[in-house]
C-alpha positions in Angstrom: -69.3 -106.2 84.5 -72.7 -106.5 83.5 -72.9 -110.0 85.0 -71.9 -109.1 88.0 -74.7 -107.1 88.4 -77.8 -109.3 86.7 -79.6 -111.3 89.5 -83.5 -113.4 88.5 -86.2 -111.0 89.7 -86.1 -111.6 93.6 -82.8 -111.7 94.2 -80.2 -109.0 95.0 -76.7 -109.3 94.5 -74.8 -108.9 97.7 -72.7 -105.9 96.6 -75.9 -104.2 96.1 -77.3 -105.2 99.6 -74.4 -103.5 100.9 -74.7 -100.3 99.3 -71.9 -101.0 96.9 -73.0 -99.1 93.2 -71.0 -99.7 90.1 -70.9 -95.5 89.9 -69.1 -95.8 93.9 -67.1 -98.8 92.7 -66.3 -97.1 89.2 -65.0 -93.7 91.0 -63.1 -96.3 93.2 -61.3 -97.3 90.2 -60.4 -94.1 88.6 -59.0 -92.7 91.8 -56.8 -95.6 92.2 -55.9 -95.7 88.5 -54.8 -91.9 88.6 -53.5 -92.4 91.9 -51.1 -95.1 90.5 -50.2 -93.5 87.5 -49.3 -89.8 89.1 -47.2 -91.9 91.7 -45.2 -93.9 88.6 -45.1 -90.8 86.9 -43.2 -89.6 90.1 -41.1 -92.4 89.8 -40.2 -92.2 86.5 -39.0 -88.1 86.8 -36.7 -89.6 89.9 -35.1 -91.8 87.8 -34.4 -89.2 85.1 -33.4 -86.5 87.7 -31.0 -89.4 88.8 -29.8 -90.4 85.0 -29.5 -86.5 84.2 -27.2 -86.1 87.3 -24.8 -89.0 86.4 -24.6 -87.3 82.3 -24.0 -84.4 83.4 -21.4 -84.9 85.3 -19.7 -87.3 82.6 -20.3 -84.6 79.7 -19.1 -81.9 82.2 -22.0 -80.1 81.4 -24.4 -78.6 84.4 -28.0 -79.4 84.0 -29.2 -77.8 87.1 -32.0 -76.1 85.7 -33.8 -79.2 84.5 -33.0 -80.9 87.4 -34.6 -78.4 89.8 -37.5 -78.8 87.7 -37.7 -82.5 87.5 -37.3 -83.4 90.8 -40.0 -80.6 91.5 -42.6 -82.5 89.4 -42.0 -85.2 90.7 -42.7 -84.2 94.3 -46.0 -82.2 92.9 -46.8 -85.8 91.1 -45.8 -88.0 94.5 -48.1 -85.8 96.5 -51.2 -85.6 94.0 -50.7 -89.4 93.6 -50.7 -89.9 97.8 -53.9 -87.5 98.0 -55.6 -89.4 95.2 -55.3 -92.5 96.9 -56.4 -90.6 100.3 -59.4 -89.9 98.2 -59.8 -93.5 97.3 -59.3 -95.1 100.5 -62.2 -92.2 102.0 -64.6 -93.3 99.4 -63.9 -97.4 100.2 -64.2 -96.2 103.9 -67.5 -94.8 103.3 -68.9 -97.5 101.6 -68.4 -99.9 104.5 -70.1 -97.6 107.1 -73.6 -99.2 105.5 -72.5 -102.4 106.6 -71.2 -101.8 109.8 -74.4 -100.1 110.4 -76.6 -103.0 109.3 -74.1 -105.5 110.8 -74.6 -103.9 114.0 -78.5 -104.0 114.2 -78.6 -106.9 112.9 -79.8 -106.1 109.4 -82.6 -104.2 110.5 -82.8 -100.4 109.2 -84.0 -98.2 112.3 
């Protein structure tokens, strides 16, 4: 990632230009990363809420308890991993308003 960000003396790279930092793009990542995982996560409990439903009623044994508490895990994961990538999609939004600016004076800082 290093070489992304090595220009000669002189020269920018045009990320830079546009006000794009590897800390912004960095946090960019991790949101998304989490986002993805808690929303997997959330996948993965439905799954076993779904599994635990068809033993139980194989075995003829009642596993409501852990059920109940799957399935509301999984909705506390869905939503985290939803507001996470709400977070992300802010920060990416924020990052363009530099080049709308600039796009719309032409380049020139007032």
């Amino acid at each position: 990632m290093d070489s992304l960000f090595s220009f000669p003396v002189g020269l920018f790279h045009p990320l830079q230009h546009a006000g794009l930092s590897r800390r912004s793009l960095y946090r960019r990542s991790q949101f998304a990363h989490w986002a993805i995982g808690t929303c997997t996560f959330s996948a993965l409990l439905t799954c076993l809420v779904i599994g635990l439903m068809f033993v139980g009623t194989e075995l003829h044994f009642s596993p409501d308890r852990a059920i109940s508490l799957m399935f509301v895990a999984s909705m506390v994961s869905l939503i985290a991993g939803l507001l996470l990538f709400l977070a992300e999609v802010r920060l990416a939004t924020g990052m363009l308003l530099p080049i709308q600016k600039a796009s719309k004076t032409g380049g020139k800082e007032k």
